[in-house]
Phi, psi and omega in degrees: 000130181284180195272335179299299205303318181296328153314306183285335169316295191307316190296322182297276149342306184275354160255029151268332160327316190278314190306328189266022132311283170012287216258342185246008166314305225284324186297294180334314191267317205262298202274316173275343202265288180284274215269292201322307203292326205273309181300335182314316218255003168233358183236260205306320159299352197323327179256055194255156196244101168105227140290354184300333169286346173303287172339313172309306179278322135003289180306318192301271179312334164298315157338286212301310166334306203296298192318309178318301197314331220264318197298293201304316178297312173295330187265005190257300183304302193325317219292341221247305192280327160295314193076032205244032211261340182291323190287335187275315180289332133326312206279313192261334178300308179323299182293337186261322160311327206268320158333301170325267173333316164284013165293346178310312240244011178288116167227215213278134193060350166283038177335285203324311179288334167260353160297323194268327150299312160322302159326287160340288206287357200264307201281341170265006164261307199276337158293325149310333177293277182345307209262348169281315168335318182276009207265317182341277183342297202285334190260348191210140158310156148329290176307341175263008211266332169314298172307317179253343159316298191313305203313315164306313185281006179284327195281327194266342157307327216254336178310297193280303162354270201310310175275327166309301185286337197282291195344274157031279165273357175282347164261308184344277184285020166232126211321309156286097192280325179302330180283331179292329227263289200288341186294305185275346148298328170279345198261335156295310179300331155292314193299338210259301182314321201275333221243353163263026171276316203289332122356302200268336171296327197242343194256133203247143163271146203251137214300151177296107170324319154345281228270332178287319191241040159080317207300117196225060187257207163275122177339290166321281188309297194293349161297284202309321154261026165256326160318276215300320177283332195281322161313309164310323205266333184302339163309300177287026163205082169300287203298342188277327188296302181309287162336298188301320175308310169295325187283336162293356217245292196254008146294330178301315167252030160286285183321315169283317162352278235282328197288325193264012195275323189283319191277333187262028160243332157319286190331305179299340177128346207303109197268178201262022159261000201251348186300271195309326169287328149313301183290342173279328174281008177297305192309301171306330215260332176308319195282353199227345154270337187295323198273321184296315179288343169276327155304283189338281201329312178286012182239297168267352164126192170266334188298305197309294197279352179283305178321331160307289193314313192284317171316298178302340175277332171305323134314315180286339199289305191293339170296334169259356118344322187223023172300130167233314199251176186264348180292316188277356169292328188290339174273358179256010174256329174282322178289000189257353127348295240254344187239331184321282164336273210299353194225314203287316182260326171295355198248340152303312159326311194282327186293323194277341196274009180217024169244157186296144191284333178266026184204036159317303164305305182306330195246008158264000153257003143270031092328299199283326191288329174314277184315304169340291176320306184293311186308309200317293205323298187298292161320322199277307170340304190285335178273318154323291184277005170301303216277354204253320179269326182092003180220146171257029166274311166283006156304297192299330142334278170330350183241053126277335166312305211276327193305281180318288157336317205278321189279321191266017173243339177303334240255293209269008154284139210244088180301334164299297181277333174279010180250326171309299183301337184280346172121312167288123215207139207267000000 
């Protein structure tokens, strides 16, 4: 094979990679972001009383968060030991497509039934997320990961956009609207479906550890004791150690941001086309800043361009404090537009360049398990202090914390040395 056949391989492989940002955007962008929270909280909570479907769904999402968490790490070292990381990732999409899709069958008062598909369906999209995250390492140089990390949330902006905005006009222009509403949940689950073929056909699984140290025990047990290892060796790699810590912190109010913004702009009077239409333009406006931060990033470094992104976010939290109109949502939705993509792939990127190549999986499923764990909080958080105050405005406050903590432990990660200790050199 010539180095040209070996380029177009390699090229081929990092966008069918990318392409499963594409399919599974559209749960992120229709079912966690956009559409689902507003129907939680105007259909299936319609008889919940007061804020309680906001609260709920607060709860909701902590549950969903808890499972992942409990999930990521043991399946992530089997996904590493097995050699397994495509079949695990098929294996948990399948459950999060099919969970979707019975969001069809969710109507008036069925809150419950729709907290409990969500769940299902949350917990096989961010598990699925682990084992392509670990895929990162293997599909990209050292020197490129930044560049195709972005490239991926850029693809899944204009992918999850793109099925957004058709949802979009399919409740707008239809007589029912609720049925359409049910509608654009199947129509994620195909699309999620269709578009993670390209992934499991061309992007190669990366060799079995097994077969390199001899080991031939059980798969399970050997999670449960490579979770147990992976505490240990986060000793011998301090900057990765440190980054997780900042990134368990300001993912935290990243993460609500993204889940409670459609429901808590419904609570205020916020009406849903005016929801929904914000948040699609969130998606367009993410691709074309998600690719400028990956250029940024070589210029101010990645660490560098992450701290920007929590400044800005930090700014949006107090600005939605004091949101009353749809105008001022659309601008804080266009400013979360401009940092989200970007600071979500710099901070991937910055965790692959400073972890060991043969133990991807394992410490990107203590990546996924952090953030989970850390995600729990920050919903809860919002929900607690939603239900306690009767507004969910110093809820959304209250994630000036995690920005600002989050930022100032991101601040003593010495990012040089931590790509050095893992081994890696661009």
């Amino acid at each position: 094979m010539t180095d040209t056949d070996t380029k177009k391989n390699n090229r081929s492989e990092i966008f069918s990679w990318c392409m499963y940002d594409w399919a599974n955007s559209a749960f992120a962008t229709t079912v966690m972001a956009a559409v689902l929270p507003v129907y939680y909280s105007q259909v299936a909570g319609s008889t919940l009383g007061a804020n309680t479907a906001t609260v709920y769904w607060g709860y909701t999402l902590s549950i969903a968060l808890l499972a992942t968490a409990v999930l990521a790490p043991v399946m992530g070292t089997v996904a590493d030991y097995t050699g397994s990381k495509k079949k695990l990732l098929m294996i948990f999409a399948s459950i999060g497509i099919f969970a979707t899709a019975l969001l069809y069958f969710v109507k008036t008062g069925d809150w419950f039934m729709a907290s409990l598909f969500f769940i299902f369906g949350n917990i096989g999209f961010a598990m699925s997320e682990v084992f392509y995250n670990s895929l990162l390492p293997h599909v990209a140089s050292p020197g490129n990961i930044d560049r195709v990390s972005t490239k991926g949330y850029a693809l899944g902006y204009l992918g999850g956009g793109i099925l957004l905005g058709i949802n979009v006009l399919m409740i707008e222009y239809s007589t029912d609207k609720i049925l359409a509403t049910r509608l654009s949940f199947v129509s994620v689950a195909i699309w999620w479906a269709v578009f993670t073929v390209p992934l499991l056909l061309k992007v190669k699984e990366p060799e079995v550890r097994a077969k390199k140290t001899g080991e031939h025990k059980n798969p399970l047990t050997q999670g449960f004791t490579r979770l147990f290892e992976t505490f240990r060796e986060l000793k011998s790699y301090r900057e990765l150690l440190l980054f997780l810590v900042a990134f368990w912190i300001y993912n935290d109010g990243i993460g609500t941001i993204i889940k409670m913004a459609a429901i808590y702009g419904a609570e205020i009077g916020i009406g849903q086309t005016a929801l929904i239409g914000a948040l699609l333009m969130t998606q367009f406006v993410g691709i074309p800043f998600t690719f400028a931060f990956g250029r940024l990033a070589g210029h101010l470094g990645t660490k560098n361009s992450i701290l920007l992104g929590l400044c800005v976010y930090t700014v949006i939290s107090i600005g939605a404090y004091f949101m009353e109109t749809a105008v001022q949502f659309w601008i804080l939705a266009f400013a979360v537009g401009t940092v989200q993509g970007g600071t979500q792939a710099l901070s991937r990127s910055l965790f692959g360049s400073m972890l060991p190549r043969d133990k991807t999986g394992q410490f990107y499923g203590f990546y996924g398990m952090s953030s989970k764990f850390a995600g729990i909080v920050g919903p809860l958080v919002f929900a607690l202090v939603s239900q306690l105050s009767g507004s969910s405005r110093l809820g959304i406050i209250s994630l000036v914390v995690f920005f600002i903590t989050g930022a100032f432990m991101l601040v003593r990660v010495d990012e040089k040395k931590g790509i050095e200790a893992a081994g890696n050199t661009a």
